[in-house]
N, C-alpha and C positions, 0 to 999 in steps of 0.2 A: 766422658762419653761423647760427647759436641766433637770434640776435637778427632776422634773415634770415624766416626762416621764423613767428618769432612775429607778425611784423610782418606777413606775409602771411596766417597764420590769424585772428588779429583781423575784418577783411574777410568773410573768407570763412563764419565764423560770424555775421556781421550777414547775408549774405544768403539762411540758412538759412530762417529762415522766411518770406522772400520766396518762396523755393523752394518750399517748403512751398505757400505759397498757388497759384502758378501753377499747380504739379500739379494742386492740388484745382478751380483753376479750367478749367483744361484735359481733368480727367476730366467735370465738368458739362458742357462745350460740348458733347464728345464724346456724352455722355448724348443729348442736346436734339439733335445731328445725327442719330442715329442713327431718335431719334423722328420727327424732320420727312420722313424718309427712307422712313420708313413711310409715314407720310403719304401720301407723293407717289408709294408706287404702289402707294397703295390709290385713291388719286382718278385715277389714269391706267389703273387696270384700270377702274372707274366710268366713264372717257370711252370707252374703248374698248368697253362694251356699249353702252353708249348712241349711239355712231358705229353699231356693227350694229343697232340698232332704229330707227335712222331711217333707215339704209338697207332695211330689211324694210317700213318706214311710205311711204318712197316710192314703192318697188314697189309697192306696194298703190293709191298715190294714183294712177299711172301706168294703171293696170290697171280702173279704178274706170269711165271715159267707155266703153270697148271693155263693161264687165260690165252698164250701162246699156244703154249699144246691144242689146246682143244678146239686156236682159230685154223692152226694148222692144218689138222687132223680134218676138219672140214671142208677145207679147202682143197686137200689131197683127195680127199671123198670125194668132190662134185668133180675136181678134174677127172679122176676114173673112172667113175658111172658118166661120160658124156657119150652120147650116141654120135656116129662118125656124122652125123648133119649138123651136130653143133660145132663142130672142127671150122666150118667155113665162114 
């Protein structure tokens, strides 16, 4: 039974410092997810402003033909109603 178990620890002390390494490689991935993680919602709060300013940018470009018209239309107004002593 001694002999049993030596035979089994042998093994098992070869794969300690595999062990070893896997941890320390499994705490970096970990590291490096956590940062990418970051990352991506810092860039998807960034898209999500940027979705609301080009919706504020479209309204506005919507809004823009209507804000002409009606600079126009006023401007054609005041030239028509001028009495001939504004002419000069």
């Amino acid at each position: 039974m001694v002999h049993d178990i030596q035979r089994l620890a042998s093994p098992v002390e070869n794969l300690s410092p595999e062990v070893a390494e896997l941890r320390a490689l499994v705490h970096r991935l970990q590291a490096e997810n956590h940062e990418f993680r970051q990352q991506a919602g810092y860039w998807k709060s960034r898209h999500r402003d940027n979705m609301k300013r080009i919706n504020v940018l479209e309204r506005k470009v919507e809004l823009t033909p209507m804000v002409f018209r009606a600079l126009l239309a006023a401007r054609i107004s005041t030239f028509l109603y001028r009495t001939p002593v504004q002419y000069r």
